[in-house]
C-alpha positions in Angstrom: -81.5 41.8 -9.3 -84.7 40.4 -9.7 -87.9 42.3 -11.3 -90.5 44.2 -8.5 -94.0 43.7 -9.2 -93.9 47.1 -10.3 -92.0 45.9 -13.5 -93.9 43.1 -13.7 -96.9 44.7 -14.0 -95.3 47.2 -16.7 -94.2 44.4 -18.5 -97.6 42.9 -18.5 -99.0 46.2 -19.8 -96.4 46.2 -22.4 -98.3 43.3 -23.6 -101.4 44.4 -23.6 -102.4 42.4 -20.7 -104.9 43.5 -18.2 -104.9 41.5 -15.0 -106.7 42.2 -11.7 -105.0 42.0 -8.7 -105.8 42.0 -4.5 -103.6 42.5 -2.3 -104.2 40.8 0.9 -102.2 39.7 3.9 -98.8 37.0 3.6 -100.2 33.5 2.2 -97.4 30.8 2.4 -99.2 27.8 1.7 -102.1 26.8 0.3 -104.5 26.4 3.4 -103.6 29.8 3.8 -104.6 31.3 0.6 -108.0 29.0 0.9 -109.3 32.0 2.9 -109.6 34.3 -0.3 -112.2 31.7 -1.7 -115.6 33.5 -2.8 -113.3 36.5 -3.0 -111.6 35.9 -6.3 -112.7 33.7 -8.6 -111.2 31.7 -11.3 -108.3 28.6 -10.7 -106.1 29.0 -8.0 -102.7 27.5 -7.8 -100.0 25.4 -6.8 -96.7 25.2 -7.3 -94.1 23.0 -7.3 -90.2 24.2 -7.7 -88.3 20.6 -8.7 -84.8 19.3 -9.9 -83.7 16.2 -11.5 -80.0 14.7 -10.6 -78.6 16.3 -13.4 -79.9 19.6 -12.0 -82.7 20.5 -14.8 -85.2 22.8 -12.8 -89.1 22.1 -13.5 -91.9 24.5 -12.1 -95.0 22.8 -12.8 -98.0 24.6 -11.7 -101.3 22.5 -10.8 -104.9 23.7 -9.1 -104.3 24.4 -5.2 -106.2 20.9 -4.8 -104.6 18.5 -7.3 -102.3 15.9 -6.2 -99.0 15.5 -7.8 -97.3 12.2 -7.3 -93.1 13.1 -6.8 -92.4 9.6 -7.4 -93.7 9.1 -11.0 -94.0 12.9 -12.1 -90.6 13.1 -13.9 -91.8 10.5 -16.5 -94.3 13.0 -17.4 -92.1 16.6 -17.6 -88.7 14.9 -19.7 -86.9 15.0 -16.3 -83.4 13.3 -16.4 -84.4 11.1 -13.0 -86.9 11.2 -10.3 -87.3 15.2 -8.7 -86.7 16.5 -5.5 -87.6 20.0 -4.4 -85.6 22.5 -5.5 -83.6 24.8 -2.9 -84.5 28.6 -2.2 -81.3 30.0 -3.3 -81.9 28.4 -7.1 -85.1 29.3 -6.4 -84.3 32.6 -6.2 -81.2 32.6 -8.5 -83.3 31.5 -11.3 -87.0 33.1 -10.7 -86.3 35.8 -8.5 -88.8 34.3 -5.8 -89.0 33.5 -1.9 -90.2 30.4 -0.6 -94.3 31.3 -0.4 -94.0 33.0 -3.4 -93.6 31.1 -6.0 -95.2 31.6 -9.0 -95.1 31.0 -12.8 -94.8 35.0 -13.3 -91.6 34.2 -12.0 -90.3 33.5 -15.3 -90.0 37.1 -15.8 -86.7 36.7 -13.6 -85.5 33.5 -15.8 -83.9 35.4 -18.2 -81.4 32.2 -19.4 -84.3 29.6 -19.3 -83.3 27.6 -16.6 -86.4 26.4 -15.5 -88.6 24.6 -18.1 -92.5 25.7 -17.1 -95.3 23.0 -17.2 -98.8 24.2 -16.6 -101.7 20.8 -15.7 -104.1 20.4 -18.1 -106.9 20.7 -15.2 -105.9 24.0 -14.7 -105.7 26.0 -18.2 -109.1 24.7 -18.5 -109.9 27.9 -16.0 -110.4 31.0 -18.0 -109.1 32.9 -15.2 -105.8 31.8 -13.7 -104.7 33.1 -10.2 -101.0 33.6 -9.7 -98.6 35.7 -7.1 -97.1 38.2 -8.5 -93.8 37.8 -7.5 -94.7 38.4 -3.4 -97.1 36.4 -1.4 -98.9 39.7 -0.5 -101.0 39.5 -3.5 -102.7 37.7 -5.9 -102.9 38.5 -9.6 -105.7 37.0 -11.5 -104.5 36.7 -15.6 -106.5 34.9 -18.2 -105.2 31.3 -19.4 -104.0 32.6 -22.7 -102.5 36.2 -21.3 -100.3 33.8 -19.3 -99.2 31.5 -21.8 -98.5 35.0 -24.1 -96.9 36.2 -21.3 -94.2 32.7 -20.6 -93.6 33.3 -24.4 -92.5 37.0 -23.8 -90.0 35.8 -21.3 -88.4 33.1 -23.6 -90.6 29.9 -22.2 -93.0 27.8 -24.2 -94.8 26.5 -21.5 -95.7 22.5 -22.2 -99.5 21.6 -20.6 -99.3 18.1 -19.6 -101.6 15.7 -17.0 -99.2 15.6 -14.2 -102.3 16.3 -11.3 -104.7 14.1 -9.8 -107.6 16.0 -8.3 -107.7 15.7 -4.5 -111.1 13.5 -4.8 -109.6 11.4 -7.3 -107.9 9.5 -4.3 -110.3 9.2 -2.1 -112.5 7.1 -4.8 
């Protein structure tokens, strides 16, 4: 049975990690969530849920802007082949988490470290790094180095690669 936010945010205190969160109505995509901006502050979030062929899960977590390129991206995160999204039910086997919701608190729920967590450089360098926790109906905001403490607590060293392109980085 997955963990409630209500045991996530014990666990969190457990660890001596203070985190603010806002609850706020459903945000399922990105665009959505672009309507809290000026609201809270600090790096907001993307998230991608991937598999290789030989079923190694990824969740690599970029800023809501950055571009990740699906094609190329497993060269960078030791996949086995190229990635394709991963299904909701392995989704939620292994993290606990709707489609909507997916977040790198997750790992909480990955108790048998089936998903391998890769954070984008561009991101951690925000201080502040703004997550779900574990529902789209709110947004947690956790400092870069609580989180990595925290993937540690659930069993994940979490690798910080380049894997993102900002948006604007295209269009040049």
């Amino acid at each position: 049975m997955p963990k409630t936010p209500d045991e996530l945010f014990a666990f969190l205190d457990q660890l001596g990690i203070k985190v603010k969160t806002v609850t706020h109505p459903p945000l399922f995509t990105v665009a959505d969530s672009q309507s809290l901006r000026g609201e809270i502050a600090g790096g907001h979030t993307k998230n991608l849920f991937l598999k290789d062929k030989k079923d190694n899960f990824f969740l690599v977590t970029v800023e809501e802007d950055a571009v990740v390129d699906l094609k190329t991206v497993h060269t960078l995160i030791g996949a086995a082949s190229r990635v394709s999204f991963g299904k909701p039910e392995k989704l939620m086997e292994y993290l606990g988490l709707l489609p909507g919701s997916v977040s790198t608190l997750g790992a909480i729920n990955d108790t048998e470290g089936k998903v391998k967590i890769i954070l984008d450089d561009g991101l951690m360098r925000h201080d502040i790094i703004n997550v779900h926790p574990l529902t789209n109906e709110a947004t947690t905001s956790i400092g870069r180095d609580d989180l990595v403490r925290f993937l540690r607590a659930t069993g994940h060293e979490p690798e910080v690669l380049a894997v993102a392109a900002p948006a604007d980085a295209l269009a040049e």
